[in-house]
C-alpha positions in Angstrom: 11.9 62.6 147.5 14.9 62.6 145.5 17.3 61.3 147.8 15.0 58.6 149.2 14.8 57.2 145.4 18.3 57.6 144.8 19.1 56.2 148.7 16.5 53.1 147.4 19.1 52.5 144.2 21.4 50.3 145.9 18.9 48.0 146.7 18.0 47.8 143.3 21.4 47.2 141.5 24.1 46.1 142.3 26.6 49.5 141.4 25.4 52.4 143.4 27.2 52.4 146.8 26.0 56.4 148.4 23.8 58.4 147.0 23.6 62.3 148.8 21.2 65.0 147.7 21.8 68.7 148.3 19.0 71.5 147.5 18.5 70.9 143.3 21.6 68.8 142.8 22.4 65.2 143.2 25.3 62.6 143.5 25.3 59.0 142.8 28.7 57.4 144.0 29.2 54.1 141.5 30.9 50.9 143.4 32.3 50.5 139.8 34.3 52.6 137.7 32.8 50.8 134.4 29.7 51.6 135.9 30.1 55.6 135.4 29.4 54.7 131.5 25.8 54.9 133.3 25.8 58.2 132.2 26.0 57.9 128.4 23.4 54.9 129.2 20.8 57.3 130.8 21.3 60.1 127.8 20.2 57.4 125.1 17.0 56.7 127.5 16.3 60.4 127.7 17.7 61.1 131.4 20.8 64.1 131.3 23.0 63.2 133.9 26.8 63.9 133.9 29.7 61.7 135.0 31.6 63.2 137.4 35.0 61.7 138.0 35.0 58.1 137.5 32.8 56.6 140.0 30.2 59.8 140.5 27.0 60.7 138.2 25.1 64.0 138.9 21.9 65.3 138.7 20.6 68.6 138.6 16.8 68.3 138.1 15.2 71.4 137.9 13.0 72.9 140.9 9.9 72.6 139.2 10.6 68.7 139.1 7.4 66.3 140.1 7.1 63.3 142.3 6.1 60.8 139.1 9.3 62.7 137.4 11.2 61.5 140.2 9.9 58.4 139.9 10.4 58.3 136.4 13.7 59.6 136.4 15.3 57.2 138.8 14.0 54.1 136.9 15.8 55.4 134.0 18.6 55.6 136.1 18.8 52.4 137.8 18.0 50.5 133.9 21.2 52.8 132.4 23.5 51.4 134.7 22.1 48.0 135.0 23.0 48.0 131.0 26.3 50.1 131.3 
């Protein structure tokens, strides 16, 4: 579920360029270095992520994560680097 929402991001705005999901962790690749200021974006909405790099945010959701969580979390996502 994860990786179709973040997979779904680049559609949505224009930085993300890959997304790739792994077992309980997460990478979004940013077309943009600017864009990685995404990161301090989606802690002022409530969403921990953590910039990787210049280009790369990460998330680590926990296991116990739900599908409206998901849903949830990768709105927040998509508005923090729309305003970063």
């Amino acid at each position: 579920m994860l990786q179709a929402r973040l997979a779904a991001l680049p559609q949505a705005t224009p930085a993300p360029r890959e997304s790739a999901a792994w077992a309980c962790c997460a990478a979004l690749l940013l077309a943009e270095e600017p864009r990685a200021q995404g990161g301090r974006q989606a802690r002022e909405l409530g969403l921990l992520v953590n910039a990787i790099g210049d280009r790369v945010l990460r998330l680590a959701p926990p296991l116990t994560v739900s599908e409206s969580e998901i849903h949830e979390g990768t709105k927040l996502l998509a508005q923090a680097i729309a305003q970063a």
